[in-house]
N, C-alpha and C positions, 0 to 999 in steps of 0.2 A: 478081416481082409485076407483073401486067398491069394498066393503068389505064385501058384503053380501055374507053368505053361497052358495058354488057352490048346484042349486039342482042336484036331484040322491040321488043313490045308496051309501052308504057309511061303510065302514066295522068298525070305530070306531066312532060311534052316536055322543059319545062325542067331539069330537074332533074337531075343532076348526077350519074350514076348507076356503079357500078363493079361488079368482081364481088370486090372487099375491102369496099365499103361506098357512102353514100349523102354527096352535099355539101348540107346548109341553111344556111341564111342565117337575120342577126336582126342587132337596130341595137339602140344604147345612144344615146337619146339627148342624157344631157351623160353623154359620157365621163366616167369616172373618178367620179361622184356618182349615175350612176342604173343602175338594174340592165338587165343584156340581155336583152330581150324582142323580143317581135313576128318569131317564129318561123316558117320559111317555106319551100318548096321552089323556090320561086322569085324569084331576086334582083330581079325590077323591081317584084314587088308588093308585096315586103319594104318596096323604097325608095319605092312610091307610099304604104304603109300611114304608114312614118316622117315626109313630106313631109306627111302629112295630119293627123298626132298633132301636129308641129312647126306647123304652122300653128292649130291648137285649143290648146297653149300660148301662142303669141305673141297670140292672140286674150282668150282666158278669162284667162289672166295679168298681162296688158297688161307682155308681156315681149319687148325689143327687143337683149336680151342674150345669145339664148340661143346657145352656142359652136355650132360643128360638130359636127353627129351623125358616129356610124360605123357602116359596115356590115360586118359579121363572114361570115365563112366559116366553118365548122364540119364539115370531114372526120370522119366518123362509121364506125368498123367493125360489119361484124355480128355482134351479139355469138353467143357458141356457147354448148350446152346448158349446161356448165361455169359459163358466166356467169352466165346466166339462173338457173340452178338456184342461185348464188352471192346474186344479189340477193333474190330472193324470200324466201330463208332471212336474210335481213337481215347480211348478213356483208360486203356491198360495193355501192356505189352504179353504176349503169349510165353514169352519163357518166363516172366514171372507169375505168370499162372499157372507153368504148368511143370514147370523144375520141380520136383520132389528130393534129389538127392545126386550130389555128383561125389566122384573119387575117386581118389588116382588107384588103377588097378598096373601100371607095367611103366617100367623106367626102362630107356631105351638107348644105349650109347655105340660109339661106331657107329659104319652105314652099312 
């Protein structure tokens, strides 16, 4: 299994690209009580999006507690006709087809 960047053309630079699959990015942020969101192909505007959402909580909340966010990685395969034809027919959900590997790459405090 090769993991090196497909070459070409690519419309998001950043982004994380293979010829098994794609890497995005998303933050929770209070771990373990808020869901993972803010979904992204690129990690800095993941973490600018999260620093900005953290700062409009500690603002509108008047909240000086709020823990360490996290930022996730989410290796993604592409799913094949099998799949696809699998989901539509309602028989199986696409992220569990096609999650390969998630992980926290960047803890994030302050806004």
């Amino acid at each position: 299994m090769d993991a090196s960047p497909l070459l070409g053309d690519n419309d998001h630079p950043n982004e994380k690209e293979t010829a098994m699959g794609v890497t995005v990015y998303a933050y929770a942020v209070e771990p373990g009580t808020s869901r993972i969101t803010g979904y992204g192909s690129d990690m800095q505007q993941v973490v600018d999006e999260l620093r900005s959402v953290r700062k409009e909580i500690e603002l509108e909340d008047d909240r000086d507690d709020l823990p360490p966010s996290e930022v996730y990685a989410f290796d993604l395969l592409r799913p094949d006709i099998d799949q696809l034809l699998a989901v539509m027919s309602g028989d199986a959900e696409l992220a569990d087809l096609i999650l390969k590997d998630k992980r926290l790459v960047k803890t994030v405090e302050g806004s």
